[in-house]
Biopython code that builds the backbone (N, CA, C, O; Angstrom):
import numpy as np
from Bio.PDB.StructureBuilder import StructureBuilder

atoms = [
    (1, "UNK", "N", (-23.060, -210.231, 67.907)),
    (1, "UNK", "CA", (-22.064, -211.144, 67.374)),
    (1, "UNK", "C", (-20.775, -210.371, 67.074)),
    (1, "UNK", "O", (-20.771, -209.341, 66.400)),
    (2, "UNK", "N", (-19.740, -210.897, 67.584)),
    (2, "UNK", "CA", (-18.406, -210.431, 67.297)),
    (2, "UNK", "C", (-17.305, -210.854, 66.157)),
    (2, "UNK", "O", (-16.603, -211.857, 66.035)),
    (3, "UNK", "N", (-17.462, -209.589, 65.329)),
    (3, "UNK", "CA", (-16.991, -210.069, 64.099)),
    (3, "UNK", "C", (-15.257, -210.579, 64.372)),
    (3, "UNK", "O", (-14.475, -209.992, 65.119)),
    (4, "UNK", "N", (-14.985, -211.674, 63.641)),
    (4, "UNK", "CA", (-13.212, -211.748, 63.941)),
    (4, "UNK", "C", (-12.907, -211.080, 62.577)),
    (4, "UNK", "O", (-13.465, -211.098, 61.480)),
    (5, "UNK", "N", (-11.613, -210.383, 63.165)),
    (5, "UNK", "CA", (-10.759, -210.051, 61.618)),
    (5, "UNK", "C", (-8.868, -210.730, 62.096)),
    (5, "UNK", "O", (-8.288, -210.904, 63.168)),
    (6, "UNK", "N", (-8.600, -210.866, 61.077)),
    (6, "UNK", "CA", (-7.445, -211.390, 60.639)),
    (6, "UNK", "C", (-6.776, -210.539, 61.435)),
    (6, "UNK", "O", (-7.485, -209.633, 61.872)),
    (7, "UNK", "N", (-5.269, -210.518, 61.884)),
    (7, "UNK", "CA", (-4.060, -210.198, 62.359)),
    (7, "UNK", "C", (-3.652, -209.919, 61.425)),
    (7, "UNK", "O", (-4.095, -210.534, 60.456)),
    (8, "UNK", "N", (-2.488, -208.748, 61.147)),
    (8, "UNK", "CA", (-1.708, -208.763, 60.110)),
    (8, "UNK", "C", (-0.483, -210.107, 60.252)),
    (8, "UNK", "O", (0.054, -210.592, 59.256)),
    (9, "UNK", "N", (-0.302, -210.392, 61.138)),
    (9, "UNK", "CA", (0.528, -211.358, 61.622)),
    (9, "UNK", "C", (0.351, -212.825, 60.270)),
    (9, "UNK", "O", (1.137, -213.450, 59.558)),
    (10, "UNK", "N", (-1.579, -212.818, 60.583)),
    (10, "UNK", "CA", (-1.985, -214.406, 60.266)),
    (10, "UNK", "C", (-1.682, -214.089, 58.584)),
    (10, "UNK", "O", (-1.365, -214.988, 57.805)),
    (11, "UNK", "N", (-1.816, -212.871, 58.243)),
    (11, "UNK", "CA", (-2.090, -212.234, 56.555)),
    (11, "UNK", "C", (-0.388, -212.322, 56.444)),
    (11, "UNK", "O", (0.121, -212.977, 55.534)),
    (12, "UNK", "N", (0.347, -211.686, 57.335)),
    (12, "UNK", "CA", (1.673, -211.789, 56.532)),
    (12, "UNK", "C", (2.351, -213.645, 56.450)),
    (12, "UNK", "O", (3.041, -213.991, 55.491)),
    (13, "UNK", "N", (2.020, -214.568, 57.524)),
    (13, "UNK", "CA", (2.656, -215.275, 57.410)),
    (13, "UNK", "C", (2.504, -216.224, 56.131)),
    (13, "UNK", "O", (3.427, -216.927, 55.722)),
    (14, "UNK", "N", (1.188, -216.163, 55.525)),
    (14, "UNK", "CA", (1.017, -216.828, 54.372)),
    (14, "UNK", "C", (1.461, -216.328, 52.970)),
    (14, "UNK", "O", (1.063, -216.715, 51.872)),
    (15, "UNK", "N", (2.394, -215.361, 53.275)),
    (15, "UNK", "CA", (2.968, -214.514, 52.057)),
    (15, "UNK", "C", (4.593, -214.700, 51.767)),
    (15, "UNK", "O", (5.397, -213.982, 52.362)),
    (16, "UNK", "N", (5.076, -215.820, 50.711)),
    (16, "UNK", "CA", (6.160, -216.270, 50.505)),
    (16, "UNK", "C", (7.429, -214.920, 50.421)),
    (16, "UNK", "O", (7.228, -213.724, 50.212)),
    (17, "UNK", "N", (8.493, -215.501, 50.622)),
    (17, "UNK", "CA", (9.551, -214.007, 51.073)),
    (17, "UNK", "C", (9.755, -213.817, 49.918)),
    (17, "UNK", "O", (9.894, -212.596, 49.846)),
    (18, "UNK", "N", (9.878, -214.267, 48.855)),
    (18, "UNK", "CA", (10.299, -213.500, 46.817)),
    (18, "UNK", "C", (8.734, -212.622, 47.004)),
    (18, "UNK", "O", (8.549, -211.715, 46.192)),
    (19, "UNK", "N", (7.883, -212.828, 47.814)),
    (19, "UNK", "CA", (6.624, -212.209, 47.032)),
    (19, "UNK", "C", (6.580, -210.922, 47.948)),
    (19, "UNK", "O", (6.242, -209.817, 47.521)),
    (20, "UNK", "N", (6.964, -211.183, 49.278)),
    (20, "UNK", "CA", (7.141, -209.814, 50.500)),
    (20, "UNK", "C", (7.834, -209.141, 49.528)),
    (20, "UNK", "O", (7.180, -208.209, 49.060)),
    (21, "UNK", "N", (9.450, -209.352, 48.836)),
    (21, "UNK", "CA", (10.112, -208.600, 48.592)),
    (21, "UNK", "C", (9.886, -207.687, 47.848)),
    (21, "UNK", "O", (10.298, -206.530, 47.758)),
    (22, "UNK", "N", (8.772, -208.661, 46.984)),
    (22, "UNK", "CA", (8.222, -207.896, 45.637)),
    (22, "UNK", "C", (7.290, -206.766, 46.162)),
    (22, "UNK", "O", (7.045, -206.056, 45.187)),
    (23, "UNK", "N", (6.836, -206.415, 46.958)),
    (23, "UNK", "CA", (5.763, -205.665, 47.551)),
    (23, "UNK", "C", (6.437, -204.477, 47.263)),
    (23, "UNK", "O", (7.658, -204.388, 47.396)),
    (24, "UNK", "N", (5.501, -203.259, 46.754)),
    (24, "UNK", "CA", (5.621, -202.025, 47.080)),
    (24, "UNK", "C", (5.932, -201.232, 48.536)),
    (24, "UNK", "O", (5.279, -201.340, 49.573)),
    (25, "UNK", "N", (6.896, -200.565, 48.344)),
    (25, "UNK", "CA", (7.148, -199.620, 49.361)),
    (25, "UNK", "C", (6.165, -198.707, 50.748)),
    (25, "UNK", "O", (6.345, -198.343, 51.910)),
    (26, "UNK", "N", (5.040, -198.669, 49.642)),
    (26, "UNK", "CA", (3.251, -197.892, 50.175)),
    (26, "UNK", "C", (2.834, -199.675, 50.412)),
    (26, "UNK", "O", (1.925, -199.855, 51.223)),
    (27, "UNK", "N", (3.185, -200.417, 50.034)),
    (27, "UNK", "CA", (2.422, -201.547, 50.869)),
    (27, "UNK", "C", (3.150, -202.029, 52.319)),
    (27, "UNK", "O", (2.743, -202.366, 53.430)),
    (28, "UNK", "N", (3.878, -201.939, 51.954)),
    (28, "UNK", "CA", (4.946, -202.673, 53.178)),
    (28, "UNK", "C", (4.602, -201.465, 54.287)),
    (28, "UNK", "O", (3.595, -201.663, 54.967)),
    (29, "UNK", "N", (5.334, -200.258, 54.520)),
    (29, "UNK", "CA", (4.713, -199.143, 55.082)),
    (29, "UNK", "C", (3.306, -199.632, 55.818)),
    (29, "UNK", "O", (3.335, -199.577, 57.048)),
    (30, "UNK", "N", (2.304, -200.017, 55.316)),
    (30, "UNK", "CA", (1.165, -199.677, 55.596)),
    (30, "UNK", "C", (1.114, -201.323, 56.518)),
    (30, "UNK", "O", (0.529, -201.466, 57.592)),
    (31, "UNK", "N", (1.806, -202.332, 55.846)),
    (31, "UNK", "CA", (1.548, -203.358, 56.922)),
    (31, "UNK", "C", (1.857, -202.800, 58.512)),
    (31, "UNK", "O", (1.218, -203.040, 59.536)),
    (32, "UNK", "N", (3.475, -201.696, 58.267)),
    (32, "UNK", "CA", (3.999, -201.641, 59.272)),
    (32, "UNK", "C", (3.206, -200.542, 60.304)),
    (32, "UNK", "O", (3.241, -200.587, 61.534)),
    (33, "UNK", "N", (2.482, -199.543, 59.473)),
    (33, "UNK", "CA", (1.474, -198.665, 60.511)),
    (33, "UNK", "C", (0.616, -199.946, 61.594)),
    (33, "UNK", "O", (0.458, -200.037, 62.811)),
    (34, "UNK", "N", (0.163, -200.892, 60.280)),
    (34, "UNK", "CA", (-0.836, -201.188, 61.201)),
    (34, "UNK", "C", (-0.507, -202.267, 62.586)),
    (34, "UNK", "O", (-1.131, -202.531, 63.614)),
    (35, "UNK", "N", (0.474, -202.598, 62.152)),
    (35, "UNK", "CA", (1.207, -203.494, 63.099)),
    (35, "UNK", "C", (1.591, -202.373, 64.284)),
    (35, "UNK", "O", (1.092, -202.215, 65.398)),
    (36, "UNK", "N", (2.280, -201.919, 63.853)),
    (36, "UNK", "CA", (2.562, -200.464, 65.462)),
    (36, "UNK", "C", (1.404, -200.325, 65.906)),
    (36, "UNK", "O", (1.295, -200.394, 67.130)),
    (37, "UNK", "N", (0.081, -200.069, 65.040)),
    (37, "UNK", "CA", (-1.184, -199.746, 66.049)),
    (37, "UNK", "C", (-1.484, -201.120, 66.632)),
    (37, "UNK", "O", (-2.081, -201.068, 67.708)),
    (38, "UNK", "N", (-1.152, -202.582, 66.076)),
    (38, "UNK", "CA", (-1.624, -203.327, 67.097)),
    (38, "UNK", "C", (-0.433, -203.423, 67.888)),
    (38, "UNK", "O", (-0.708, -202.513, 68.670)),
    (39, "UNK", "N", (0.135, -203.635, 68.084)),
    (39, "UNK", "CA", (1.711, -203.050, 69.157)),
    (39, "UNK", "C", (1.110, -201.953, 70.460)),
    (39, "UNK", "O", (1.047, -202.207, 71.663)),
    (40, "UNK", "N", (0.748, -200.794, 69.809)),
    (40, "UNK", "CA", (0.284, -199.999, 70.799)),
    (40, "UNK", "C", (-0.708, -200.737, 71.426)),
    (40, "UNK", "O", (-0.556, -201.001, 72.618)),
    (41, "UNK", "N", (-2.105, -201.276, 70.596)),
    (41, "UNK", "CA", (-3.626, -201.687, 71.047)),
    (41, "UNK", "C", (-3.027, -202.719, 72.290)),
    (41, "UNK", "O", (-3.716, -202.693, 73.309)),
    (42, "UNK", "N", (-2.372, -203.213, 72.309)),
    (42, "UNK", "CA", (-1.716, -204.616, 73.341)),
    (42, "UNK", "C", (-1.157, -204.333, 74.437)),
    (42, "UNK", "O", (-1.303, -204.900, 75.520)),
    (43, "UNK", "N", (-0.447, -203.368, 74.154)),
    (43, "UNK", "CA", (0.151, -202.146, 75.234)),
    (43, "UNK", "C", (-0.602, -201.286, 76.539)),
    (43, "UNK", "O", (-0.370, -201.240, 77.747)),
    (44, "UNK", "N", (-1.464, -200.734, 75.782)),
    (44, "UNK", "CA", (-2.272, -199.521, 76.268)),
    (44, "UNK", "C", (-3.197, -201.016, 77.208)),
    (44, "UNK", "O", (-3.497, -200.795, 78.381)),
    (45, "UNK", "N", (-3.511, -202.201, 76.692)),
    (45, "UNK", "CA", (-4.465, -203.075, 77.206)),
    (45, "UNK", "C", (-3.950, -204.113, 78.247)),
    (45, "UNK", "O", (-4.580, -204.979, 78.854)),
    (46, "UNK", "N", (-2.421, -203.734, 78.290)),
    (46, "UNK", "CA", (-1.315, -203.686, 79.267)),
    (46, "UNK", "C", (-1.125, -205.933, 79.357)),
    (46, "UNK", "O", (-0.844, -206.634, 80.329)),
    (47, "UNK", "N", (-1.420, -206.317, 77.979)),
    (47, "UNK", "CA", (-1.269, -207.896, 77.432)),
    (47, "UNK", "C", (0.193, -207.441, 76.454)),
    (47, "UNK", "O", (0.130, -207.162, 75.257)),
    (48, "UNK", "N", (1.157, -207.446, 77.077)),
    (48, "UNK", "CA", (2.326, -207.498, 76.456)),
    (48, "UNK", "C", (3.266, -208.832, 76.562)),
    (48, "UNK", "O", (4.423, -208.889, 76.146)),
    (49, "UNK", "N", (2.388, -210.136, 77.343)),
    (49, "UNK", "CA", (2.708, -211.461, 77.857)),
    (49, "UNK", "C", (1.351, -212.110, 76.884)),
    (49, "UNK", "O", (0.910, -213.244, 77.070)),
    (50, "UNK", "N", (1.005, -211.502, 76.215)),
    (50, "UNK", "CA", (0.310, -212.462, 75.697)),
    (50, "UNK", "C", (0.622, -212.842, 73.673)),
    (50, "UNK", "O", (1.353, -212.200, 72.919)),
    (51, "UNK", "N", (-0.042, -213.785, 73.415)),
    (51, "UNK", "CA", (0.866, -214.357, 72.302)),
    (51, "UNK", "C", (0.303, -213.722, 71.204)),
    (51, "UNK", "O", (0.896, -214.143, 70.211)),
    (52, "UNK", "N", (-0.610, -212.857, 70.869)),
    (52, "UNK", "CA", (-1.269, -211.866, 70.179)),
    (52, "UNK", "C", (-0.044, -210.661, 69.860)),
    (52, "UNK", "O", (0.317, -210.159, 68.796)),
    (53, "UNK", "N", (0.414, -210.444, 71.281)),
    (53, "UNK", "CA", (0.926, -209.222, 71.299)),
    (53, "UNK", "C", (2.911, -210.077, 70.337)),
    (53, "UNK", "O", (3.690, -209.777, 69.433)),
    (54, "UNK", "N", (2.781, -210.864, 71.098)),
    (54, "UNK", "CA", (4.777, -211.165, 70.853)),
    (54, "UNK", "C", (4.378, -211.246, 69.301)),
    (54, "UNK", "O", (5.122, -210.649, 68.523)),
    (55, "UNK", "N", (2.752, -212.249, 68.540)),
    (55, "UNK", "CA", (3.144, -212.099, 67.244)),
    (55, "UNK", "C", (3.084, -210.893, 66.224)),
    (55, "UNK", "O", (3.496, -210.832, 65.066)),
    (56, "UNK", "N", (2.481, -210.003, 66.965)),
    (56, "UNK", "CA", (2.433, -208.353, 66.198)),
    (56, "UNK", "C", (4.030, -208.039, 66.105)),
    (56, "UNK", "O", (4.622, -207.664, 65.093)),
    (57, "UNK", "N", (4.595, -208.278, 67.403)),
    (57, "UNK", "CA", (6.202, -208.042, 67.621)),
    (57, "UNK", "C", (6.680, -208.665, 66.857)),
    (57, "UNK", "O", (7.474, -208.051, 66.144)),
    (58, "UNK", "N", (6.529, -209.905, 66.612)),
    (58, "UNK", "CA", (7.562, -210.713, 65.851)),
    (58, "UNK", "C", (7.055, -210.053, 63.922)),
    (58, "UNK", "O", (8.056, -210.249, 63.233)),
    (59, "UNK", "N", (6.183, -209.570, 63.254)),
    (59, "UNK", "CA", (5.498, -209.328, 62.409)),
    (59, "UNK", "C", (6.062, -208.189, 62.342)),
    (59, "UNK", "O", (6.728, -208.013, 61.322)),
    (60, "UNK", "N", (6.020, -207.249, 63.172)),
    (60, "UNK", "CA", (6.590, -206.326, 62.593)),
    (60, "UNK", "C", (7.987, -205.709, 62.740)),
    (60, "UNK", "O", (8.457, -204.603, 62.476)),
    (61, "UNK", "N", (8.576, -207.095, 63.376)),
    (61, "UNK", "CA", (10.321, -206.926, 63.158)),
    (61, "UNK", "C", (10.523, -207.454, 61.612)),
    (61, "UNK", "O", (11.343, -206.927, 60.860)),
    (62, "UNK", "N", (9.640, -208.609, 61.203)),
    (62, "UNK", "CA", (9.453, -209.040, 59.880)),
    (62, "UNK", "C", (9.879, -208.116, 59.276)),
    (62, "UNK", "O", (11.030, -207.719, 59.096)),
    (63, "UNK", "N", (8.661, -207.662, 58.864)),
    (63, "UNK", "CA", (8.283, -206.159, 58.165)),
    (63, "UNK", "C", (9.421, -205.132, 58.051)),
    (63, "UNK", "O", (9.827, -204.803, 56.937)),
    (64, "UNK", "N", (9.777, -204.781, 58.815)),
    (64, "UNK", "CA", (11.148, -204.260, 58.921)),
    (64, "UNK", "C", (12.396, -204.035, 58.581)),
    (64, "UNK", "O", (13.050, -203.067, 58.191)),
    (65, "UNK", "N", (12.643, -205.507, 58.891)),
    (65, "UNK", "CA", (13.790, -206.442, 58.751)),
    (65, "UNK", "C", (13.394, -206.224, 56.309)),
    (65, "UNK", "O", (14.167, -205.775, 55.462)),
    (66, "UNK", "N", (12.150, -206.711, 56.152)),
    (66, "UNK", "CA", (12.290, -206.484, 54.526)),
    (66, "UNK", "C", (12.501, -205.143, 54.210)),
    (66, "UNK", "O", (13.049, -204.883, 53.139)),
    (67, "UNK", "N", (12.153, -204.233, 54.976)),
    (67, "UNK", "CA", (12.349, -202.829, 54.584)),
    (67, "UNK", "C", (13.648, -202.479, 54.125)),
    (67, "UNK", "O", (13.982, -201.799, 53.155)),
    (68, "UNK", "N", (14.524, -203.234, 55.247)),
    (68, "UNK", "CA", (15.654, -202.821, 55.380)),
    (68, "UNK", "C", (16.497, -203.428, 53.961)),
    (68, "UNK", "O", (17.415, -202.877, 53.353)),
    (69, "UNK", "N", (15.943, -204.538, 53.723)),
    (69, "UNK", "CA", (16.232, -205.859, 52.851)),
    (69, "UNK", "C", (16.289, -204.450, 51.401)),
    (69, "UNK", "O", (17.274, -203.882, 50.930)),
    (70, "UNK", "N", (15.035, -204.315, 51.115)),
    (70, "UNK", "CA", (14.416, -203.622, 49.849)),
    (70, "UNK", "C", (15.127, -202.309, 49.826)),
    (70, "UNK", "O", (15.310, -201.779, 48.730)),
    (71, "UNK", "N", (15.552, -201.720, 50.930)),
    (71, "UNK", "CA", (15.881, -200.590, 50.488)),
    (71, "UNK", "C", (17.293, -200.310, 50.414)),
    (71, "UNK", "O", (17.709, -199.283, 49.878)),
    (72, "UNK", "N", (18.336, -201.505, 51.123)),
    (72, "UNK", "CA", (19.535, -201.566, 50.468)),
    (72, "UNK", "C", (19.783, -202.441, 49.306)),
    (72, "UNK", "O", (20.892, -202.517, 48.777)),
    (73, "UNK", "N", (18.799, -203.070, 48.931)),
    (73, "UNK", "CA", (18.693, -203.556, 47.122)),
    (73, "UNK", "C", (18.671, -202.177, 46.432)),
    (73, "UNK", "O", (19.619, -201.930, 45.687)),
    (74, "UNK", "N", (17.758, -201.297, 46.580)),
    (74, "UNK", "CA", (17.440, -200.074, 45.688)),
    (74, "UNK", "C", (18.604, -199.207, 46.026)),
    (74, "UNK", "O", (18.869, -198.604, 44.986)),
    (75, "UNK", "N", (19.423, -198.850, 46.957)),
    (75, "UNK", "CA", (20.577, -198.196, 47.013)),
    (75, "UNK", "C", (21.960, -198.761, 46.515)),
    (75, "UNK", "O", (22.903, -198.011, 46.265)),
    (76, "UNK", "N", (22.020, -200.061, 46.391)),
    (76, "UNK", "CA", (22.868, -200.810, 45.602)),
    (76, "UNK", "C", (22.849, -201.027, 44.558)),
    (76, "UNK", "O", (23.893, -201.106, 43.911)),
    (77, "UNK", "N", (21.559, -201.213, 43.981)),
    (77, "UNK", "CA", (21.292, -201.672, 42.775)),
    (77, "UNK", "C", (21.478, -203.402, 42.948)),
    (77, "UNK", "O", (22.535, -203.971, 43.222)),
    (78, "UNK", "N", (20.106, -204.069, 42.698)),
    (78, "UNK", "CA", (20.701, -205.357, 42.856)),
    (78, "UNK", "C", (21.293, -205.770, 41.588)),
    (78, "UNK", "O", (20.812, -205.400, 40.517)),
    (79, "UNK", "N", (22.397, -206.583, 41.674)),
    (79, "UNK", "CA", (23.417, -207.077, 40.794)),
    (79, "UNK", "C", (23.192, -208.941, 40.961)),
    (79, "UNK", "O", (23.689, -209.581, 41.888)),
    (80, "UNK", "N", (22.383, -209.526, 39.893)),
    (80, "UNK", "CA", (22.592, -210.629, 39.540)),
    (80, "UNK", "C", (23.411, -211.496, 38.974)),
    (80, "UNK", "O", (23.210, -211.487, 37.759)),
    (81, "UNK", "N", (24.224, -212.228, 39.272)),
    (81, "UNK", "CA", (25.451, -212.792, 39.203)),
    (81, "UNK", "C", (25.580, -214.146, 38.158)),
    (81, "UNK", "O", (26.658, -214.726, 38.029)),
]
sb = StructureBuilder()
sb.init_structure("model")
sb.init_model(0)
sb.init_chain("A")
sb.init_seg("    ")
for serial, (resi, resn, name, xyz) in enumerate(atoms, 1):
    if name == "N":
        sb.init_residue(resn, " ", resi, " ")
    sb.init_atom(name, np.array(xyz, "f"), 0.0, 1.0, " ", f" {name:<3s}", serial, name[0])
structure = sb.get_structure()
């Protein structure tokens, strides 16, 4: 029997964006390792047309894209208005 496990894809999309933001630095990071390894796993298995693979892509431009979010808050200092 073949166990299924979750996508980080299916785990991030149910996670509201105030609550991504709120995420630790060592968490976010670690979504994004694992997303590159499924990035690679899709690659190497040469399914880069398949919809597994575009949502790892699209997940971990996500991912990213908050990194980028979080870490020019912390170099700015966010300023509430």
């Amino acid at each position: 029997m073949v166990k299924h496990t979750k996508s980080v894809y299916e785990i991030i999309q149910n996670i509201p964006v105030d609550s991504m933001i709120a995420l630790s630095f060592t968490q976010l990071r670690e979504f994004e390792a694992q997303l590159k390894d499924e990035v690679i796993a899709h690659t190497l298995k040469r399914k880069q047309k398949s919809k597994e693979y575009h949502r790892a892509v699209l997940a971990l431009r996500w991912i990213q894209g908050v990194i980028r979010i979080k870490t020019m808050d912390e170099c700015q200092g966010v300023q509430h208005g």
